[in-house]
MIFITOR-340986 format. One record per residue (C-alpha): residue in three letters; x, y, z. Coordinates in steps of 0.02 Angstrom, whole numbers, plus 50000, padded with zeros to 5 digits. Layout:
# residues N
("ALA"; (X; Y; Z)),
...
# end
This chain:
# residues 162
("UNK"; (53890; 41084; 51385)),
("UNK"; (53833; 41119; 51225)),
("UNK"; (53645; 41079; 51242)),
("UNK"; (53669; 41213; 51420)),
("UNK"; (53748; 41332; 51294)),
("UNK"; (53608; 41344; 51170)),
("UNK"; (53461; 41353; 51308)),
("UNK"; (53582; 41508; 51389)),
("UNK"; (53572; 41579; 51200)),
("UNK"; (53367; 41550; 51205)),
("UNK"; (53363; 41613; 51368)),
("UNK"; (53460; 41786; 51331)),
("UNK"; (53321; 41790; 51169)),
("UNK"; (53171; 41764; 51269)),
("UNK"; (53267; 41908; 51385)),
("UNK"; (53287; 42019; 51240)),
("UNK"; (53088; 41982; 51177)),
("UNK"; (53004; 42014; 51365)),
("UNK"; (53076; 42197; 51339)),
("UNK"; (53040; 42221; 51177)),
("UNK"; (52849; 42293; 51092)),
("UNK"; (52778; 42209; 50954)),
("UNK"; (52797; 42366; 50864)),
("UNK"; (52993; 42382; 50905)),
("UNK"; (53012; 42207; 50845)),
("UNK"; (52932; 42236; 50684)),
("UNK"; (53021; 42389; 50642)),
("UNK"; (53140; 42402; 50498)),
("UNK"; (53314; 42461; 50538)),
("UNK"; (53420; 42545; 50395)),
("UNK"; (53570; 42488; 50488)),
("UNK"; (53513; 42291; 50442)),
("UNK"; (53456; 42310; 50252)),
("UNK"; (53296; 42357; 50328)),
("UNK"; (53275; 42220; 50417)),
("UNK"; (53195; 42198; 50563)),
("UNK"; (53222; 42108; 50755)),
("UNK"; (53088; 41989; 50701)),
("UNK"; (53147; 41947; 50568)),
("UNK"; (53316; 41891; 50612)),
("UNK"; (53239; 41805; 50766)),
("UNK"; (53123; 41713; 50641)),
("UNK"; (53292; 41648; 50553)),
("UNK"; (53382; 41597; 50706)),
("UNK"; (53227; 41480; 50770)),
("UNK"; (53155; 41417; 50600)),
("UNK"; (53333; 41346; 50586)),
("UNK"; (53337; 41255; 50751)),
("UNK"; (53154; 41195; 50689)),
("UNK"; (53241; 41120; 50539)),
("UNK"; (53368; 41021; 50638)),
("UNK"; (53218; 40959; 50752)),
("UNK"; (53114; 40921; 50598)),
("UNK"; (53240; 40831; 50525)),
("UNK"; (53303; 40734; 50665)),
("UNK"; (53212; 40565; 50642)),
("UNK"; (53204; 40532; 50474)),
("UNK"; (53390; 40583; 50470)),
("UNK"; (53397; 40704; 50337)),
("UNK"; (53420; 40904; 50336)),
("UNK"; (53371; 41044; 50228)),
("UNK"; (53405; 41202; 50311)),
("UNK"; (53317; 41297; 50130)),
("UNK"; (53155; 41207; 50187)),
("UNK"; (53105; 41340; 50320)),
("UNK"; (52900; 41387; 50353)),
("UNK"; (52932; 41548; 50362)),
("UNK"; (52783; 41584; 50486)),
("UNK"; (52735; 41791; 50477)),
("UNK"; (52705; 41769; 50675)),
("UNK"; (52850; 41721; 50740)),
("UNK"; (52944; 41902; 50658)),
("UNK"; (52796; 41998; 50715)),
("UNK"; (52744; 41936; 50868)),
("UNK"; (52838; 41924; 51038)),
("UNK"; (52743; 41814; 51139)),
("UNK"; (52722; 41678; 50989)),
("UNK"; (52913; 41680; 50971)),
("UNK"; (52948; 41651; 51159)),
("UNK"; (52818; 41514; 51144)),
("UNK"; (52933; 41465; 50997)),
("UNK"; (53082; 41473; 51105)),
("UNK"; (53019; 41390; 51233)),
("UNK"; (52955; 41233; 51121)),
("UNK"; (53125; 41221; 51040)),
("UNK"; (53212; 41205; 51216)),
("UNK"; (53095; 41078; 51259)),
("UNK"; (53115; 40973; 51096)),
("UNK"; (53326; 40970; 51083)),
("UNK"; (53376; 40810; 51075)),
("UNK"; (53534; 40740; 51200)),
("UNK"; (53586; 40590; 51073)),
("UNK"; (53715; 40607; 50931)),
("UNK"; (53652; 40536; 50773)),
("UNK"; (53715; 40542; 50575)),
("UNK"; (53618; 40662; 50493)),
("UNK"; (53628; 40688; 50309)),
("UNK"; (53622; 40898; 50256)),
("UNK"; (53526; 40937; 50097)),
("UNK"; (53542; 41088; 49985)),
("UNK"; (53545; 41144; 49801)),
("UNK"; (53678; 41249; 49772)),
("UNK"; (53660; 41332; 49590)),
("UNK"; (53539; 41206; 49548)),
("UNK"; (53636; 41032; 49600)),
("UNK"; (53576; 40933; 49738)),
("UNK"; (53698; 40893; 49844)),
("UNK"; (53691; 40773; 50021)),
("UNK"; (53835; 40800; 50138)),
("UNK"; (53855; 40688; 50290)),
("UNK"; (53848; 40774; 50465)),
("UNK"; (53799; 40721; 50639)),
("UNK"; (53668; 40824; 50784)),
("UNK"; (53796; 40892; 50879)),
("UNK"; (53876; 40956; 50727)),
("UNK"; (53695; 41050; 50670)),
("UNK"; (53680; 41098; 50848)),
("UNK"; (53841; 41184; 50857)),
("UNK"; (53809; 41276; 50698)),
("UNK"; (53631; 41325; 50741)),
("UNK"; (53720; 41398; 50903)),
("UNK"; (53877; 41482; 50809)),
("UNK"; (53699; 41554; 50681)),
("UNK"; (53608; 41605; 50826)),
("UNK"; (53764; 41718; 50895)),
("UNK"; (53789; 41780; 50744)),
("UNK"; (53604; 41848; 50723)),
("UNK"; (53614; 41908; 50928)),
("UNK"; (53760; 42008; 50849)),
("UNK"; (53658; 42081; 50723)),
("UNK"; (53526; 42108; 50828)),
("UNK"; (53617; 42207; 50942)),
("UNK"; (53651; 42332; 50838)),
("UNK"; (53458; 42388; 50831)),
("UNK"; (53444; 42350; 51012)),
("UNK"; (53574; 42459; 51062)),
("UNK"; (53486; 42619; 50967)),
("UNK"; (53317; 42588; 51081)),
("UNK"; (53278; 42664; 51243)),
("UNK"; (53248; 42559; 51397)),
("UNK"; (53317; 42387; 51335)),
("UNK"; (53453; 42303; 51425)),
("UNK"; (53563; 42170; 51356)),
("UNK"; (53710; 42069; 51420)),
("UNK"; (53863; 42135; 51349)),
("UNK"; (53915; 41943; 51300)),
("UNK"; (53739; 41962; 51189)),
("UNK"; (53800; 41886; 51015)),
("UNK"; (53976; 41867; 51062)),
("UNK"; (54056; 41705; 51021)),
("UNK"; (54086; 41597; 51170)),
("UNK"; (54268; 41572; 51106)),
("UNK"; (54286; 41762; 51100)),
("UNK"; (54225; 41775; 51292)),
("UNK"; (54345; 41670; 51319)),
("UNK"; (54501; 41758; 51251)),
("UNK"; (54436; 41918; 51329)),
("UNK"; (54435; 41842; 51509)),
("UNK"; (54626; 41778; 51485)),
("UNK"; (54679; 41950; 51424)),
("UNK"; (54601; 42016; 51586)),
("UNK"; (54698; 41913; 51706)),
# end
């Protein structure tokens, strides 16, 4: 369920990207810090790459991002992107060991895939949330009202309606 969950998150980006110019997702929005669509899109995939990276050898460092210009600037690179990271999520559990320095100490915390996938879907929502808020000020550009909603909050809001 959780692998189907983060392809239907993908799936509602590459949605978002096929209506979207180049120029509209490149465009700063005061409402995000100046920020753009791209950018925030960049975030939520070069996190996902992380996890993937990190997979084999076991070991995590979300801080250790490529950054890559295209993918914030270009919509058909970043439903390439998309499409690659779909491809490469992996259905076995494993222990996976989460890097960081926090105020200059290193510090290793033990987690598990599923674990890294779950947060890299909880991230992703997040960012759809943010997104949103541009989206919603552009003509022409449809997205599912669930769009960056938490799948727990879906959830409560179909209970209230029965």
């Amino acid at each position: 369920m959780l692998l189907k969950s983060i392809r239907h998150s993908l799936e509602e980006l590459i949605s978002l990207l096929d209506q979207l110019s180049d120029q509209d997702y490149a465009q700063s929005c005061e409402a995000l810090s100046n920020a753009t669509i791209g950018e925030h899109v960049r975030h939520i995939l070069e996190m996902y790459q992380c996890l993937e990276n990190g997979y084999e050898s076991g070991i995590l460092n979300y801080d250790n991002r490529e950054r890559n210009l295209r993918l914030q600037t270009e919509t058909e690179f970043a439903k390439q992107f998309i499409t690659e990271i779909k491809m490469g999520l992996k259905s076995e559990n494993k222990i996976i060991y989460l890097e960081q320095e926090i105020d200059g100490l290193a510090i290793r915390i033990q987690s598990n895939y599923y674990r890294e996938l779950l947060y890299n879907l909880e991230h992703c929502i997040h960012h759809q949330a943010l997104i949103k808020v541009v989206v919603l000020q552009l003509n022409n550009i449809s997205v599912n009202e669930n769009f960056g909603v938490a799948r727990s909050t879906i959830e409560y809001r179909k209970q209230c309606v029965q």
